[in-house]
N, C-alpha and C positions, 0 to 999 in steps of 0.2 A: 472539598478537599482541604484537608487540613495541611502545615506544615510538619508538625510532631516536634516543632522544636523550643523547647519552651524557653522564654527570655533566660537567657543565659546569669547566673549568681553565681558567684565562686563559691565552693564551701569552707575554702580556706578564711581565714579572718585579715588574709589581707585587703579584699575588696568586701568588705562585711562595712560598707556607707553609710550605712543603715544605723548603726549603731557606733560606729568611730567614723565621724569626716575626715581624721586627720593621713596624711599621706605625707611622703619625706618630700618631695615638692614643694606643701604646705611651709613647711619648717628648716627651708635648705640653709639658710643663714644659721639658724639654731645648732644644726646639727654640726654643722663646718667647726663652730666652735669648741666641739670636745671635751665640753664638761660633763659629760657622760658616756656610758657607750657600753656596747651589746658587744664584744666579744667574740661571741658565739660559746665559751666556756660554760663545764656545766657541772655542777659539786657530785658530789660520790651515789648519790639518791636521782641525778636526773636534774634537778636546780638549775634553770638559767643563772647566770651570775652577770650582773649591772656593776659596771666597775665605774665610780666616780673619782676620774686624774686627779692629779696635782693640777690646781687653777686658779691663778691669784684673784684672778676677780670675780671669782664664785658667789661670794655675796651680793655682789652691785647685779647677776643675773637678775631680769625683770622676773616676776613670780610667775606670770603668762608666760616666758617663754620656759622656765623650767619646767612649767607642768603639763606644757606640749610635748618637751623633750622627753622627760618623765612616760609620759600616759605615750606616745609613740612606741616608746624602746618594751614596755611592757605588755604591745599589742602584738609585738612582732610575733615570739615562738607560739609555738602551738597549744590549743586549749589544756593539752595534755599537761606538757610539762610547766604551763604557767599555773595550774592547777597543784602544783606540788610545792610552789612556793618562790619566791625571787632570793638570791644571795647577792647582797652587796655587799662592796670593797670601797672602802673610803683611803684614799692613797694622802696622805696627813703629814707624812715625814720632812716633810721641808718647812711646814704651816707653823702654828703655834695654836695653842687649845681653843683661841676665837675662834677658831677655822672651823677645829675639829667639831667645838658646840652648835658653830651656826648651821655646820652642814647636815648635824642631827638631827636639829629643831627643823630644818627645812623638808628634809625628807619625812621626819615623823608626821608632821604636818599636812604634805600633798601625795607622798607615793602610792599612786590609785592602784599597785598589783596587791597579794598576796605575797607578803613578808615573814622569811624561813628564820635568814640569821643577817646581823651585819656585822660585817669583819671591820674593824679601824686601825691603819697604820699610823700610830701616835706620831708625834713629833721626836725627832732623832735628836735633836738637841736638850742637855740635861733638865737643864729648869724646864723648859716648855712639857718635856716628860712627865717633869715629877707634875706639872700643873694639871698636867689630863688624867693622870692617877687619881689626884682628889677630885678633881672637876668631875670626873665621872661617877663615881662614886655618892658625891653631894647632889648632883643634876641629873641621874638615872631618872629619876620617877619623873620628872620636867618634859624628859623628850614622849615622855607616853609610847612606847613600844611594848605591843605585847612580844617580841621574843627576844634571845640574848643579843647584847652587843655586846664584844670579844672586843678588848682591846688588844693590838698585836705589838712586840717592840720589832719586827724586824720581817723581811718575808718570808725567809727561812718556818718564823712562824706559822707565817699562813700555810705553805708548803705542808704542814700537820695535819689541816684540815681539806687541804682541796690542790690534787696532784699536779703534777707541774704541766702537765699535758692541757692541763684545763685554763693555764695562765699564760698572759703574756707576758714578749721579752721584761717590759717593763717592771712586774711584779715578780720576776724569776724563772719563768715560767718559759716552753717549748713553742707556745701558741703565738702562729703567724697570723698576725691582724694590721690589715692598714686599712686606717679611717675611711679615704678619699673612695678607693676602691671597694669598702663595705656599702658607703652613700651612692656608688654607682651603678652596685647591684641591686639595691632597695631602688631607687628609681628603675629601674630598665625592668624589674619583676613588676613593678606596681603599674608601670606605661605597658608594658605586655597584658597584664589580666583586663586592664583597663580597654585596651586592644579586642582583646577576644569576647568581651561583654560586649563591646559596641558591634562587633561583626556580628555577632548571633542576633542582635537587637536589628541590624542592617537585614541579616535574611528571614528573621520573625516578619520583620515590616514588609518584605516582597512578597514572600509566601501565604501573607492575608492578603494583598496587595494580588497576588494571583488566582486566591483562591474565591475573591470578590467579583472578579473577574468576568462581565456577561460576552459569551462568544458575540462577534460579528453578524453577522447576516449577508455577506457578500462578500467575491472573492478578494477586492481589495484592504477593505479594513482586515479583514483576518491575514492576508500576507501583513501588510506593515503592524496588527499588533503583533506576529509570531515572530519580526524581525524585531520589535522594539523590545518584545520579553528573553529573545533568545542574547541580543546585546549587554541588555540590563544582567544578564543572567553571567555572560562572561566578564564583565568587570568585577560584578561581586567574587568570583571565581578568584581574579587576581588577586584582591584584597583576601581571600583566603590565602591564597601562595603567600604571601607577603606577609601574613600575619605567623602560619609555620615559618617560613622562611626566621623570621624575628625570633619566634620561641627558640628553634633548632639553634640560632647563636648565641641568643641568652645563656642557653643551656652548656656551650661551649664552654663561653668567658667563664661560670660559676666553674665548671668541673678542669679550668686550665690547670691548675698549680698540681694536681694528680696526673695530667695527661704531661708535665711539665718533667715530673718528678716521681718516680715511683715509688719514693721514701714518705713522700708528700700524703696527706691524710686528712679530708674535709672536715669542720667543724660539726658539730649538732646542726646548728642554726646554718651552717652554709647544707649540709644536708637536707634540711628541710627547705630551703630556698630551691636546691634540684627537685627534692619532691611537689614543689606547689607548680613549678615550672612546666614538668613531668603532667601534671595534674590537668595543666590548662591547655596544654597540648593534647590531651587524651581526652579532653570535653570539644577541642575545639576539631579535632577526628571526628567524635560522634555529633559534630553539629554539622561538619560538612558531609559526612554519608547522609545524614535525615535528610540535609536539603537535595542532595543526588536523585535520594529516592523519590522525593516530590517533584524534583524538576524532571525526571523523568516520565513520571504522568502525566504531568501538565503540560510537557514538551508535546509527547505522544494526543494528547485530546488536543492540545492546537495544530497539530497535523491533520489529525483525523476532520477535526473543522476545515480547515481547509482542503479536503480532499472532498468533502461533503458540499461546502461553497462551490468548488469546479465542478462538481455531479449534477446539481440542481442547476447551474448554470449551461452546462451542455445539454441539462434533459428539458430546459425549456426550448432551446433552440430548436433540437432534435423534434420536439411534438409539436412543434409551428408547423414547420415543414410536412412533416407526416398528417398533419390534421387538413393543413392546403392540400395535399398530392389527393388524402381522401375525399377531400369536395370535390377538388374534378374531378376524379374518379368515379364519382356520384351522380357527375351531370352528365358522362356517358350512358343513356340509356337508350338512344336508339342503336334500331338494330339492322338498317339498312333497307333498302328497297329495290338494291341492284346490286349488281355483281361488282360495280367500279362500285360502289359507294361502299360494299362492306371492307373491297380491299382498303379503300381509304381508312374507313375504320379500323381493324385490324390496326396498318400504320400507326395510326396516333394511337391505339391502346398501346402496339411496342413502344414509340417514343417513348409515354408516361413509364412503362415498365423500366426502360432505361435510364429516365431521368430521377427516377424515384430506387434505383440500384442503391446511390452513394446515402442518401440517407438510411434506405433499410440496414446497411451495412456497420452505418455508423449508430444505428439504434439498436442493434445485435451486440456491437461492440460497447456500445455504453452501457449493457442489461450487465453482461456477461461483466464489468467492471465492476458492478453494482454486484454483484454475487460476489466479487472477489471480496470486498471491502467487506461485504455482511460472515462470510468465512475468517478473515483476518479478526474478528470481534468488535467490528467497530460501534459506538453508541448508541450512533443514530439509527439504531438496524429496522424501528417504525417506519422511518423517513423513507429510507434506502427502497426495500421491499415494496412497496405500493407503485412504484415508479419503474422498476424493474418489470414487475407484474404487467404493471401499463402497456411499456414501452414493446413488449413479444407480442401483447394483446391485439399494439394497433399493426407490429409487422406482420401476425397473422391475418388478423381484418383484411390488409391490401393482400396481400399474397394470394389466401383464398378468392375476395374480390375479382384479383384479375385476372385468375382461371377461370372463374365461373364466366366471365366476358369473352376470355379466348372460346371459353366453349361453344358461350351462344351465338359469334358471330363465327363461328367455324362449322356450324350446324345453318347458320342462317346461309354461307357462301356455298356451302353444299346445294342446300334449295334452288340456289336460284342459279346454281349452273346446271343445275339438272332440268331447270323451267327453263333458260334459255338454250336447251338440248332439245328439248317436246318443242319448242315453238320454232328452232330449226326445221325440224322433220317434218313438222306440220306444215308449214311453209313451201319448204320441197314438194312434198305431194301434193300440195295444189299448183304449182307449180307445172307438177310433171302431168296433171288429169288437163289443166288449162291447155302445153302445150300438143298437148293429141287431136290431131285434128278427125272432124267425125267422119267427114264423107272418107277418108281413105279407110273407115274401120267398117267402111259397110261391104267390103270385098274378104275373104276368107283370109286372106295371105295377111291383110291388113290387120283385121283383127287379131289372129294371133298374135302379130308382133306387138301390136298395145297392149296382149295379157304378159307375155313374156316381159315386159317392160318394167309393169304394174307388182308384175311376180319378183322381180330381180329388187325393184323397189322397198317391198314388203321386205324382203330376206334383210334389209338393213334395219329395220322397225328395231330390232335388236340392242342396236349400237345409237339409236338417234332419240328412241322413246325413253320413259321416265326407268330408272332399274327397278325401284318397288313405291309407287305413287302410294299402296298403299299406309306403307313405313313414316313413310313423312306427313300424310296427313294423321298419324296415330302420333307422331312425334309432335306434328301444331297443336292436336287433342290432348297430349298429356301435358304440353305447357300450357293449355287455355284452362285446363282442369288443375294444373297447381295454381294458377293465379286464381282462378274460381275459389277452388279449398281456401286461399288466403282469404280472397276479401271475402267470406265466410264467415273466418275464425274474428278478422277483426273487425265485422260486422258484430260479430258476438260480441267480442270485448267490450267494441264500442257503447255496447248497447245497455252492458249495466249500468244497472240504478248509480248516480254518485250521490252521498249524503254532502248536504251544504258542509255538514263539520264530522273533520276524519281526525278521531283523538289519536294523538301519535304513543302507541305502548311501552313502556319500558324494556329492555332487552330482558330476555328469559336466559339468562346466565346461570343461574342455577334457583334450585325451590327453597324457598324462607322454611327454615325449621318450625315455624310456627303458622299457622293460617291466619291471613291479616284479617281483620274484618271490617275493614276501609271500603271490599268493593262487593260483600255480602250481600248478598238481596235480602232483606227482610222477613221471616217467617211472617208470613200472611198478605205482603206486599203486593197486588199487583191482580187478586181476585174481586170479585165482586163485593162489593162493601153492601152488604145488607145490613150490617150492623149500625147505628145510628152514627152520624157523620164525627159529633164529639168524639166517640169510645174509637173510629178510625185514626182522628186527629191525633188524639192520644197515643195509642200505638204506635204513629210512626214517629212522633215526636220522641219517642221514649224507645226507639229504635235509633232514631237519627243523633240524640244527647249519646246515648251508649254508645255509638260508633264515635263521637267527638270527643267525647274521654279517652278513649282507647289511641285513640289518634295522636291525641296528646299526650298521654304518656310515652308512644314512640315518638315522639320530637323530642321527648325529654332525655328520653335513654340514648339517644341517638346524639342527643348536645353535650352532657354529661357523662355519658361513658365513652364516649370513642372521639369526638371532637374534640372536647376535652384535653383526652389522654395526650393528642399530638403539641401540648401544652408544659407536660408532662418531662420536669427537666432529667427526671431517669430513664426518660426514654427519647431523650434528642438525640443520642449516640444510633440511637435507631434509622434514625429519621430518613432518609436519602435526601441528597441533595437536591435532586429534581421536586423533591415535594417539600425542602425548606422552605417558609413563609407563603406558602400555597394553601392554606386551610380555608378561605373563604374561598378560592376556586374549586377546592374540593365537593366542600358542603354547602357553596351557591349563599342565597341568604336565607337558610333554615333557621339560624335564631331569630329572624324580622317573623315568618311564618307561624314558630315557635311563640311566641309572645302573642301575637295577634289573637291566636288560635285561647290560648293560656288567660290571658286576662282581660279580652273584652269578648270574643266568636263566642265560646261554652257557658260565659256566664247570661249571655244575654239571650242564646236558645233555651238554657236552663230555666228561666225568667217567665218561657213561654210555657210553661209544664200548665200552668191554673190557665193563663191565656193565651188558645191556641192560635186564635186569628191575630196573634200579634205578631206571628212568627215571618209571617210574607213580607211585613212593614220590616223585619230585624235583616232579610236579605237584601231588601232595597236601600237601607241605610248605610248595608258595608259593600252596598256596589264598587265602590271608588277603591277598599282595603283589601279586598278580593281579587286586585288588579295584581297585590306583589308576586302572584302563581305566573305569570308572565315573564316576571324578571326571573325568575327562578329557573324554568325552561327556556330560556335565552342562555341560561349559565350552562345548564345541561349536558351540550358536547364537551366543552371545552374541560370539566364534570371529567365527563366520560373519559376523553382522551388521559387527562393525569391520571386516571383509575386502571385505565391498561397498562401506563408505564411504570407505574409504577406500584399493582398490583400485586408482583411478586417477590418483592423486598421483604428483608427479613424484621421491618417494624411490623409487618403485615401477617407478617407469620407469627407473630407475638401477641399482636394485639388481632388475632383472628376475629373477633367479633366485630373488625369491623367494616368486613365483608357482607354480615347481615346489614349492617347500617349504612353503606353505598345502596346496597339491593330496597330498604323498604324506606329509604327517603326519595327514591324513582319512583313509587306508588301514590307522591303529593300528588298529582293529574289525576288522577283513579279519586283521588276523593274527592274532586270537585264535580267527576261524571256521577257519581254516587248521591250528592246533593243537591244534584240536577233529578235523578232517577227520581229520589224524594220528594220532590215539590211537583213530580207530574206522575206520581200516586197520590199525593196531597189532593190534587187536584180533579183527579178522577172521582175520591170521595167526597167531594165536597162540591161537585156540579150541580146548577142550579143554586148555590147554596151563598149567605153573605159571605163578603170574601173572596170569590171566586174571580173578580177583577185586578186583585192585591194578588192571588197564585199564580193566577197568569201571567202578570207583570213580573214575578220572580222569577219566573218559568226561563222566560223571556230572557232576562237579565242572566241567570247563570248560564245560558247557553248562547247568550252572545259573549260571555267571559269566556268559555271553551272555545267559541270561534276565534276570538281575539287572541287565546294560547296559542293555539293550533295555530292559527295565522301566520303568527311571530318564527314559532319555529321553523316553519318554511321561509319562512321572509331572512333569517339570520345563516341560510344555505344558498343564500344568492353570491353566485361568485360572478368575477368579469367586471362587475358594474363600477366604472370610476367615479361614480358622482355619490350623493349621502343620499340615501334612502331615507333619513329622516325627515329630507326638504319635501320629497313626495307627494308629502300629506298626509291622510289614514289609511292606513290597506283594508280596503275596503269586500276583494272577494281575489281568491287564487284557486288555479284546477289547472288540469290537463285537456288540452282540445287536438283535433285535428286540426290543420290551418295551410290553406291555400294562399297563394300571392298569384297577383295579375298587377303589371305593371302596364302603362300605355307607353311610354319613353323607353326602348330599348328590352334589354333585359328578354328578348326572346324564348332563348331558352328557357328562365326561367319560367316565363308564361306560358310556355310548351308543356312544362315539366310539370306545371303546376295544375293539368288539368286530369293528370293522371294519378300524379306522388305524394300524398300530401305528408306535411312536415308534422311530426310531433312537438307541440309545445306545451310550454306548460306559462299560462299566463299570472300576472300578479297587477291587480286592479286599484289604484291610487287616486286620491281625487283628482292628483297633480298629472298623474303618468301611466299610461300602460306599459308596461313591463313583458316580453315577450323572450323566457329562456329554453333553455333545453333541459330535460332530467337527465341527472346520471345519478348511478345507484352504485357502489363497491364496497365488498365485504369487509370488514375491519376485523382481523386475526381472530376469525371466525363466530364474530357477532354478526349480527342480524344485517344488512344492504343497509347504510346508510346513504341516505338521498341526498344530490347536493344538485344547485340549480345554476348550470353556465346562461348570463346574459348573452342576447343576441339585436336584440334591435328596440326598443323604445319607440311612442308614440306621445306624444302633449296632447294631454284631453282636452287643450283650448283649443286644439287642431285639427277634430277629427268629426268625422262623419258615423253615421252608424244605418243601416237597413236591416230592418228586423225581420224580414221575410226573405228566403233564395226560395228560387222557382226549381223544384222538381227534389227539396229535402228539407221539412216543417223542425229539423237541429241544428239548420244551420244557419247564420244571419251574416253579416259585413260588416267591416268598420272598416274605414277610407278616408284617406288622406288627403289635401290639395287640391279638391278640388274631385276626386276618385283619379286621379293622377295613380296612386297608391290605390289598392283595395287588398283588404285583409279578408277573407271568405274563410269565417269559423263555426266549426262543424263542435255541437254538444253532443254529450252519452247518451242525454234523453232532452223532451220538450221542457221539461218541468226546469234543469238547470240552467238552459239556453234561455228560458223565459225571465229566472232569476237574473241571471248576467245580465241581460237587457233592461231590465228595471233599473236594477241598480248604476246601469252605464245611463242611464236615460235619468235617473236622478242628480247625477253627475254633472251632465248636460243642461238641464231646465237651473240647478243652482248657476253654472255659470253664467246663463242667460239672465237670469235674476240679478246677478251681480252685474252685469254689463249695462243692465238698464240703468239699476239704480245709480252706477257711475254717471250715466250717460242724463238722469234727469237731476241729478247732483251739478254736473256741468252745466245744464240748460239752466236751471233755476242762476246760478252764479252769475250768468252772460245778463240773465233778464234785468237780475239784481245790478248786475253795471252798468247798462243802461237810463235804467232809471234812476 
């Protein structure tokens, strides 16, 4: 945000600093004395006229101060008419011809205007007359004037050449002029412009001063900074009133003697003192509407900040709450085993329902504010939106949730009043067969009445027995067959293959106008190499340099034409301010890659053209420079996100091309899969072959550099975790597991829960730390699910236990805490990954063991050393 108000310069020449310091302040004593003076009179053509009084001590003036007074009074009128020439009046009549010479010689001498004509009122007295007659006459060419001097006997004279309107009383003339009151309009005009410079210079300085400005981050700094800009904002405000205020009476005092008199009639020079007044009034309007219109935005973005501070502050509290109500909600999963226990349940499913009302409502209410503000146009409409989206997300989650629980304990309470209905009935009939005694049924009369009994009995079967026994066990059948179908499907999931390293893709935003050929396979790559192992080597080598030229040339166009351009001072008006001084977050460090790539990577594959087996030795030497692909994809979201925000600005739309150069500088990853793909076709031809230990080792090397990529960028999606992950250690392996808990201390439920539910996690393996978070995946304004990983629980590898076998699933192993106080029972996709994790947790473990010895025979040898 800019101010639009540019430091305020008068155009007048009265505040022109620059080139005249002097101001009537400067020279107040000078001026008081009146051996000169501006009038405001002006000859027949327009001519300022400088009338020099009658002033006995004209001569003894210091030369400094005359040429103050001098070069002030010819600064005053305007470029225009000083431009046509100055007329001065020499007032002589009382003098004697020294006077008149010295005041020639003085002025010929310093008057720094443009000189038209100079009038001289000789001396009135005869002889002194007749001496300036000759005198002038004989000393014309002395005073060096190029135009006339008019010698005059009288005013009546001068009256011939310059009308009486244009003179004062003193020389004959109509013209109302007093000193004091001229000296106090030049001061009050010069302390006014001087005024309205320094005020515009006051709101130039707030308005960078605001436009510098980084918002808050929380709801308090942003109230007290919008209180302290909106204060600042009203004092300068007054100082505007105050400085109109000043102009509007300036303006009075000049235009009094017309308002006074309607006979009355302003000078040139007092006219042009309304018009500069006029002037600095009418700049100092258009500087307070610019700042209006600035403080108006800026006002309106520190609101919206602040409205956005209380948003994110209520949507945190709001999704504590709603993420608690959903854990419990979670740990309701039984489903009853009697008819008291499911009413029980029921009960606390309603409590939960009700106690979880005031937040659902207040997270409705919060979405539903969040929708208003992103209608109202507010900024931050990235922010806003994802959090809205959330917050309906998790009220639908519970809502649906805790139907699906009315259902199944309302389906379960059904059962089992219908089971303790059959177990009634069944009860009574044995009962009723129990009390029948036999010997009275061995007589006829007897027996009847025990069928009639038997029969009245039966006829209630109706009202006592199951209504459709067989409904309900089709109803237990079709939820033992949805749970079946599940653990099925995620039997299946579970079961794909995971690769150790999952390269993470670039979003497919749209198709490169050109085919890159960064991730090409090779014409001929990847068949059987009959052809001798050289003329193989060759091939790919002279595949693999072609694709690393090409490569670099798009770093180059990509630094140089578009990186560049944001450089580009005809195109900073472009720029948005969200992506001022952002260019290395844009473009990450493409020129460190750029360079690399440029003057040492290409030249030294190129090197290998004559010798191919040197090329394994040129991967393992830039192990360590091959790392910066790391720092680069660490940059990448953050990349990403400026790129969405600022995607559709109108530098963007100017400089379109450099939309291809976000899209094919996300394909650096892809070239390092690509010269990996290289060196294990390298390696296929060149089996059995020298060498083949140095391909390996490259082999190796670049695909522990993808793991290490790949790693990182999971590892820079961990949220939650208060502590530095750099203390850690090395990340050493991260995936997705299933994961059971069994606690021996309390925690029942959980260990109930745990032997049916197990948890999705997704682990992250350090030398220092197991890391154990949750995946979450949300779309980003319709790019691809971005994964981000919330912390949940932590383990010290110097604390833990591990069992690499569970009894009755060859995927799953342990790791245990305290003693197995703790135990973690985690479940792999396959053998092959579970066996990997174990090695490497098991390398983990034997180092620290090795370390603790060595401490420990470190300490021994010391003790021995001290005793002896």
């Amino acid at each position: 945000e800019n101010l639009g108000i540019s430091v305020f310069t008068c155009t007048d020449e009265i505040m022109q600093q620059e080139i005249r310091p002097l101001v009537a302040v400067d020279i107040i004593e000078q001026l008081h004395r009146q051996f000169a003076i501006l009038s405001g009179g002006r000859g027949k053509d327009g001519a300022p006229i400088i009338t020099f009084p009658e002033f006995a001590g004209f001569s003894d003036i210091p030369d400094e101060d005359f040429l103050n007074v001098v070069t002030y009074l010819t600064s005053i009128p305007s470029l225009e008419a000083a431009s046509i020439g100055f007329i001065i009046i020499i007032d002589r009549r009382r003098d004697k011809w020294s006077a008149v010479k010295a005041s020639l010689t003085r002025i010929a001498g310093a008057f720094p205007g443009n000189l038209q004509l100079v009038f001289v009122l000789r001396p009135s007295r005869f002889i002194q007359r007749t001496i300036a007659d000759i005198g002038i006459k004989l000393y014309r060419d002395d005073f060096k004037m190029k135009v006339p001097i008019i010698m005059l006997n009288s005013v009546s004279d001068l009256h011939g050449y310059i009308d009486k309107s244009q003179l004062t009383r003193e020389l004959g003339g109509t013209l109302e002029y007093g000193h004091s009151q001229w000296i106090h309009h030049r001061t009050a005009i010069e302390n006014f412009a001087m005024t309205v410079k320094t005020t515009a210079q006051m709101l130039q300085t707030f308005g960078t001063d605001l436009a510098e400005t980084e918002l808050p981050n929380d709801v308090q700094c942003t109230e007290e900074l919008l209180s302290a800009h909106t204060d600042h904002h009203s004092k300068l405000k007054d100082e505007l009133k105050l400085a109109v205020k000043q102009g509007a009476t300036l303006l009075t005092c000049i235009r009094e003697p017309v308002t006074r008199s309607a006979n009355s009639k302003l000078s040139s020079d007092e006219l042009e003192n309304v018009a500069t007044v006029e002037r600095l009034l009418a700049q100092l309007d258009e500087t307070e509407k610019a700042f209006d219109q600035f403080w108006t935005k800026h006002h309106l973005k520190l609101e919206q900040c602040l409205q956005l501070r209380h948003f994110e502050h209520d949507f945190r509290e709001v999704k504590l709450t709603l993420d608690n109500l959903m854990e419990v909600q979670a740990g309701f999963a039984d489903i009853g085993d009697s008819v008291t226990r499911v009413e029980h349940l029921l009960r606390e499913q309603k409590q939960l329902e009700e106690k979880g009302q005031e937040p659902l409502e207040k997270a409705q209410s919060l979405a539903l504010h969040g929708e208003q503000l992103i209608q109202n146009n507010h900024y931050a409409v990235d922010s806003i939106r994802p959090k809205c989206v959330e917050l309906r997300r998790i009220c639908d989650d519970f809502t649906n949730e805790t139907k699906k629980k009315y259902d199944i304990l309302g389906k379960s309470l059904e059962l089992h009043k219908q089971l303790d209905k059959a177990s009634q009935w069944c009860e009574a009939g044995i009962y009723l067969l129990a009390s029948q005694a036999v010997d009275k049924c061995q007589s006829q009369e007897g027996a009847e009445t025990a069928l009639v009994e038997i029969e009245k009995f039966l006829v209630t079967a109706k009202e006592h027995q199951l209504s459709n026994p067989k409904e309900i066990l089709q109803k237990l059948e079709d939820v033992q067959e949805m749970f079946d179908k599940r653990q099925v499907s995620l039997k299946k999931l579970a079961a794909k293959q995971t690769r150790p390293v999952q390269p993470v893709a670039p979003h497919p935003e749209s198709s490169p106008k050109r085919a890159s050929p960064k991730i090409t396979r090779p014409a001929g790559v990847g068949r059987h190499c009959n052809s001798p192992p050289f003329l193989s080597f060759s091939h790919i080598i002279n595949e693999l340099i072609e694709t690393e030229r090409v490569y670099v040339e798009e770093l180059q166009s990509i630094i140089e034409g578009y990186a560049s351009e944001m450089d580009n001072p005809n195109l900073v008006h472009l720029i948005p301010s969200a992506l001022q001084n952002k260019k290395e977050i844009l473009f990450g460090n493409l020129p460190e890659i750029y360079e690399f790539h440029n003057r040492i990577f290409l030249k030294e594959i190129e090197n290998c053209i004559e010798n191919p087996e040197l090329l394994a030795r040129c991967f393992l030497k830039r192990k360590e420079d091959l790392q910066i692909y790391e720092k680069y994809c660490q940059n990448k979201p953050r990349s990403e996100a400026l790129w969405r925000q600022c995607g559709d600005s109108i530098f963007f739309q100017v400089e379109f091309h450099c939309r291809l150069a976000v899209q094919d500088h996300q394909s650096l990853f892809s070239f390092l899969v690509f010269i990996s793909f290289s060196n294990q076709e390298m390696l296929k031809c060149s089996k059995n072959s020298e060498g083949t230990a140095e391909l390996e080792e490259a082999l190796a090397t670049m695909l522990d550099i993808i793991k290490s990529v790949n790693d990182s960028m999971h590892q820079i999606a961990i949220t939650g975790y208060e502590g530095d992950v750099s203390e850690l250690g090395k990340l050493l392996m991260q995936g997705s597991f299933n994961v059971w808990t069994d606690h021996k201390k309390g925690h029942n439920k959980v260990k109930d829960l745990a032997r049916f539910k197990p948890m999705q996690r997704h682990l992250f393996l350090y030398t220092k730390m197991l890391l154990f978070c949750k995946k979450r995946e949300e779309n980003t304004d319709g790019h691809e699910k971005t994964a981000s990983y919330s912390f949940k629980n932590s383990l010290k590898m110097s604390t833990v236990g591990i069992t690499e076998n569970v009894k009755g699933d060859n995927k799953k192993f342990e790791i245990w805490y305290n003693g197995r106080e703790e135990v973690y029972i985690i479940q792999a996709s396959s053998v092959e990954l579970k066996n990997t994790w174990i090695s490497e947790i098991r390398k983990v473990l034997t180092g620290q063991l090795e370390a603790c010895r060595g401490r420990t025979e470190r300490v021994r040898f010391g003790s021995v050393a001290f005793l002896l």
